[in-house]
C-alpha positions in Angstrom: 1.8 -17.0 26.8 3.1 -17.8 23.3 2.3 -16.5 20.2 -0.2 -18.5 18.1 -0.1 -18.7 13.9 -2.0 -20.1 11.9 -2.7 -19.6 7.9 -4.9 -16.6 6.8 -6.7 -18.4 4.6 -6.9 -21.7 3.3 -7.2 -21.0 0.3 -4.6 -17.8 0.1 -0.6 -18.5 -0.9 0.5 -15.1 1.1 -0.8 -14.5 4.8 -1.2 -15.6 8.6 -3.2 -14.4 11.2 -0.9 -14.7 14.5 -3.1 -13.6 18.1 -0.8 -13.9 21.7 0.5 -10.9 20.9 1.5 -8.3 24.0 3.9 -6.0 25.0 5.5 -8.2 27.2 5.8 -11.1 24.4 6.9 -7.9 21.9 10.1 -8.4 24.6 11.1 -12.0 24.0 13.9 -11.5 21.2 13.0 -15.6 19.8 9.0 -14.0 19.5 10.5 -11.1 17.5 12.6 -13.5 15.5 9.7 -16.1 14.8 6.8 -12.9 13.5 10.2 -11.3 11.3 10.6 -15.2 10.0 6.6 -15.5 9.2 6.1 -11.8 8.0 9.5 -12.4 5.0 7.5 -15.8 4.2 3.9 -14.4 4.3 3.9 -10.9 3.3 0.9 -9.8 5.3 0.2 -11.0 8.8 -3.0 -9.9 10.9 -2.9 -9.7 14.5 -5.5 -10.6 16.2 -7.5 -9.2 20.2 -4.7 -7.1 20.6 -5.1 -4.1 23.1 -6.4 -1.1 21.2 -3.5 1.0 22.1 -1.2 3.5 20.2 1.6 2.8 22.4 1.2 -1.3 21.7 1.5 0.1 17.6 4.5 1.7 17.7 6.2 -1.1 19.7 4.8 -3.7 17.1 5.9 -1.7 14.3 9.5 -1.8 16.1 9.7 -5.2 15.8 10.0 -4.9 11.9 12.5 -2.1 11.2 12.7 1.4 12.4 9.6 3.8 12.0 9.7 6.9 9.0 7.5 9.9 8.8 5.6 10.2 5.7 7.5 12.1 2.8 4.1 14.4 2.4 3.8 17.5 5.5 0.5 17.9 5.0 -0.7 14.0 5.7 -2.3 14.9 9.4 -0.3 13.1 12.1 -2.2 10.8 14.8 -0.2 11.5 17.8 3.0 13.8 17.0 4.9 13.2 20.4 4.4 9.3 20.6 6.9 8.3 17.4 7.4 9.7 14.1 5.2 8.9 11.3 2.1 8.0 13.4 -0.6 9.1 10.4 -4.1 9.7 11.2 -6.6 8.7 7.6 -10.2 9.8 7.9 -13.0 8.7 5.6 -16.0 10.2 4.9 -17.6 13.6 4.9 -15.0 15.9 4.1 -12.7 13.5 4.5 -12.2 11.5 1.3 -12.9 11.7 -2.8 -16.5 10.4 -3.7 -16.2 8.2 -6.8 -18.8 6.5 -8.6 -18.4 3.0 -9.6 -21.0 1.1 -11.9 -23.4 3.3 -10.8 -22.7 3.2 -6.9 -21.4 6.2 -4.8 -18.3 5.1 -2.2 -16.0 7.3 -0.4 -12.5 6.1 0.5 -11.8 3.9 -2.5 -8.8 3.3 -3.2 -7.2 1.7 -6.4 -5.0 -1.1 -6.5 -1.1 0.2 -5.7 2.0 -0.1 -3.9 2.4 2.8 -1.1 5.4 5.9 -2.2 5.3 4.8 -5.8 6.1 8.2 -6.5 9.0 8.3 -4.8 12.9 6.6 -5.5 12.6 4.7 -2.5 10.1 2.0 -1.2 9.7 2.1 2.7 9.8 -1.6 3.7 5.9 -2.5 5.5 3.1 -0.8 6.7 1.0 -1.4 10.2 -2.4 -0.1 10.2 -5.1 -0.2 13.7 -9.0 0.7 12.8 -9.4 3.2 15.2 -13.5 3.6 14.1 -14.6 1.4 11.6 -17.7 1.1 9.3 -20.6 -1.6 9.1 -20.4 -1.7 5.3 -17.3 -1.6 3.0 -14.2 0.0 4.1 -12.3 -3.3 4.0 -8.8 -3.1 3.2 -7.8 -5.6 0.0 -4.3 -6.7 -0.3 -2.8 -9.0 -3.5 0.6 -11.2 -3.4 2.7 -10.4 -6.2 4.7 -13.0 -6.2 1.3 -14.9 -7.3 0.2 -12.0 -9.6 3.4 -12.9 -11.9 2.8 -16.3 -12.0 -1.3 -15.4 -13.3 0.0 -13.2 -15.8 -1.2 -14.5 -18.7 2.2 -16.0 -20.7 2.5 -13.0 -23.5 1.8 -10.1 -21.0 4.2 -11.3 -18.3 6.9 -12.0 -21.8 6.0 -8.2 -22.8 6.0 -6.9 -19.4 9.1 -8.2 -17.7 12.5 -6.5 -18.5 10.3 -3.2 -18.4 10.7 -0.2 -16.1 7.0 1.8 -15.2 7.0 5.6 -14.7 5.2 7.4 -11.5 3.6 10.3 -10.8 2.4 12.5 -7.6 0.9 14.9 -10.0 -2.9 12.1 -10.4 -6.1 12.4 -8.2 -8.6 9.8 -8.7 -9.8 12.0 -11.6 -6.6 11.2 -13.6 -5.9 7.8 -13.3 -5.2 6.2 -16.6 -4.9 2.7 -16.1 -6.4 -0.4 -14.6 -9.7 1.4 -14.0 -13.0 -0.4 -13.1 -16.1 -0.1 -15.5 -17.9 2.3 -14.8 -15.9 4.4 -13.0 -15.6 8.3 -12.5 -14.6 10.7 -9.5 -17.6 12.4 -8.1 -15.5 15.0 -5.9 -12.0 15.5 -5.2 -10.2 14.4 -1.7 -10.1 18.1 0.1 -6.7 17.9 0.9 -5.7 16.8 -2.9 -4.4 20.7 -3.8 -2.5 20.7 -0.8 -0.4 17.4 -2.1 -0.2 18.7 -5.3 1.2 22.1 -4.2 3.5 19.9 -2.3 4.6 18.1 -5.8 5.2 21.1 -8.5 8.6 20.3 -9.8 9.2 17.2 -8.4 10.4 14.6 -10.8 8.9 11.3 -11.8 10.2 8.0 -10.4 11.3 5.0 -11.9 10.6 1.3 -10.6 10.6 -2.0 -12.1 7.5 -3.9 -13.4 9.0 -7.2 -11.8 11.8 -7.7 -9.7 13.4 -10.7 -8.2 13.6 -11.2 -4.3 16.8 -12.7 -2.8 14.8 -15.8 -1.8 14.5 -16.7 -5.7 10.7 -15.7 -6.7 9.8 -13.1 -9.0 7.3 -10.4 -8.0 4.8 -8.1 -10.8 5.2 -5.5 -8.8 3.3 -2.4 -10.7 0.8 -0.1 -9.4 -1.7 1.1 -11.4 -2.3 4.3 -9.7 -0.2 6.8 -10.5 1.6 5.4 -13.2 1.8 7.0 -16.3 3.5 5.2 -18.8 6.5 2.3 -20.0 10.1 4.5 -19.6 11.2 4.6 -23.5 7.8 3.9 -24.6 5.6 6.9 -23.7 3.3 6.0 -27.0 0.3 4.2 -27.7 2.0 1.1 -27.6 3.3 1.1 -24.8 0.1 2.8 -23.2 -1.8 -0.5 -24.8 0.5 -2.9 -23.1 0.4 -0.9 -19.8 -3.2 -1.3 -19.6 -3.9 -4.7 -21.0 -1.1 -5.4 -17.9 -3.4 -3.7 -15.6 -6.6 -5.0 -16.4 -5.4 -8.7 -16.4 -3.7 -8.8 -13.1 -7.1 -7.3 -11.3 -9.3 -9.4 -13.5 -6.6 -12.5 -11.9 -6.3 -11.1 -8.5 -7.2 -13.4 -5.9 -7.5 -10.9 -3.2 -7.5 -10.9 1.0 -10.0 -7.9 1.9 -9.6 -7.6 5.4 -12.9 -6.5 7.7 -11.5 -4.5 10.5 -12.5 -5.1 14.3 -11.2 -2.4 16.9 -8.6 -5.4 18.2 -6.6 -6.0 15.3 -3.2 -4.8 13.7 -1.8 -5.1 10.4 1.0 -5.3 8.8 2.2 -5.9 4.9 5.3 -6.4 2.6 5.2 -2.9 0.6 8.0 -4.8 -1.8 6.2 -7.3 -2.4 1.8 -6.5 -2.2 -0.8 -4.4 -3.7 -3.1 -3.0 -1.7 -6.6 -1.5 -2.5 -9.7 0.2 0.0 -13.1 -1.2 -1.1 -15.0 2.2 -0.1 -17.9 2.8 1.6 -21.0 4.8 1.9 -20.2 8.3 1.5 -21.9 9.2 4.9 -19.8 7.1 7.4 -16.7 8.0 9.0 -13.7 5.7 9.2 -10.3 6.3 11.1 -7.1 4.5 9.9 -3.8 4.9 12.2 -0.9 4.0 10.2 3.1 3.4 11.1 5.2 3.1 8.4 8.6 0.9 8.6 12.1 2.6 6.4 13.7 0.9 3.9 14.0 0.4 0.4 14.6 -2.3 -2.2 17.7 -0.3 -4.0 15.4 -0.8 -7.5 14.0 2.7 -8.1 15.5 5.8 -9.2 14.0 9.6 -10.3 13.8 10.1 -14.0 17.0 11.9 -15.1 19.4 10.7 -11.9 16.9 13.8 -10.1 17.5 13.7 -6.5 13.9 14.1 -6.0 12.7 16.1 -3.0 10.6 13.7 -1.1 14.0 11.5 -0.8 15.2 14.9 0.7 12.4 15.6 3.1 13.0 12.1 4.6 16.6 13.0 5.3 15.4 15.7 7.2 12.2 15.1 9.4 
């Protein structure tokens, strides 16, 4: 059987939803060729009535680059002896940060970001299965940024490019500074916040581009709201104002894909090149996210002072 693609969206520049998809097709080095081909073109692809497996996951995830552990010990990890870097991420009671957004309660919201901001090095793509999902909310928003830098309005993108944005483990929810939604505060921390931020003491900030330039030409806006904390060289209310007035105009512009998970699909996205988000939902529900994560890195970021950083370390060494 071969593979079938077909646009995510009419309506979407970034995307395709491909279904065929097996372990047997996984073996076919031209069917591996064609989803590499469509995911550098697309940036996100969604697989479609695939076998809810773990073992179909990792083999997926293959396809794309080899598999990393996450850079954080205590993330909890889905199944330890099936490949590194199989991450488990539960919603819900106990599970999550309650934040409070025009009024309404959600657990598992996530801002708008790239994934390892904080960190020197980018891994390459993400592949997430829905292992339970909710009925409400809990979709998972994604946002090309090779189209972001082309909404920009004209003076921010003229401000913004050139410009290098700082990052920090050291931010809950509670501490975000920019490109917050109206309305917006944290209700309770994520339980397992203290233990990343344990995990972070002394580590230094890292350094990545606001826009970069791929090798196929386009330009990507590539900042993440989360977690950053400022303009390198212009750590004053300047460059805090142009920061934020950056922020707020590419989610006002964003012309998102939120993606409502069924048990049968996969996912995968360009962590170079995407911003994702988690709408959130009711703070009684329980959602389970496994993750893979594929290595690699764009060569673009650095730790502040030439640090050698100690997540770049742990990587070397799990």
């Amino acid at each position: 059987m071969s593979i079938r693609i077909r646009q995510l969206r009419n309506d979407l520049t970034f995307g395709a939803a491909i279904t065929g998809v097996t372990r047997n097709t996984l073996k076919d080095s031209a069917v591996r060729q064609e989803l590499n081909a469509v995911f550098e073109d697309r940036g996100l692809i969604v697989f479609e009535d695939m076998e809810e497996s773990s073992i179909l996951q990792v083999e997926l995830s293959a396809v794309f680059g080899e598999l990393k552990d996450h850079p954080i010990p205590g993330v909890p990890r889905a199944i330890e002896d099936l490949a590194p870097g199989v991450i488990e991420v539960i919603s819900g009671p106990n599970h999550s940060a309650i934040v409070e957004i025009e009024g309404k309660q959600y657990a598992s919201w996530l801002p708008w970001h790239f994934d390892h901001c904080y960190n020197n090095e980018l891994n390459r793509a993400g592949v997430l299965r829905c292992v339970k999902s909710v009925e409400e909310g809990g979709m998972t928003g994604f946002a090309d940024g090779i189209e972001l830098y082309r909404l920009l309005s004209d003076d921010l993108r003229e401000k913004i490019e050139g410009r290098e944005i700082l990052y920090t483990m050291h931010m809950g929810l509670g501490e975000m500074r920019f490109g917050l939604p109206p309305g917006f505060r944290e209700i309770a921390q994520h339980p397992g916040l203290k233990a990343t931020l344990d995990f972070a003491v002394g580590a230094p900030r890292s350094i990545h581009p606001a826009v970069w330039t791929r090798a196929s030409g386009e330009k990507v806006l590539h900042i993440s709201p989360w977690m950053a904390v400022g303009i390198v060289g212009h750590e004053d209310p300047d460059g805090e104002e142009l920061l934020e007035a950056v922020c707020q105009d590419l989610i006002a512009k964003i012309r998102p894909y939120h993606h409502k998970w069924r048990p049968t699909d996969m996912l995968i996205w360009d962590n170079w090149r995407m911003l994702h988000s988690v709408t959130g939902h009711d703070s009684g529900a329980t959602r389970c996210i496994h993750r893979t994560t594929i290595k690699g890195d764009y060569g673009l970021g650095r730790f502040e002072n030439n640090d050698k950083g100690r997540y770049a370390v742990l990587e070397r060494t799990v």
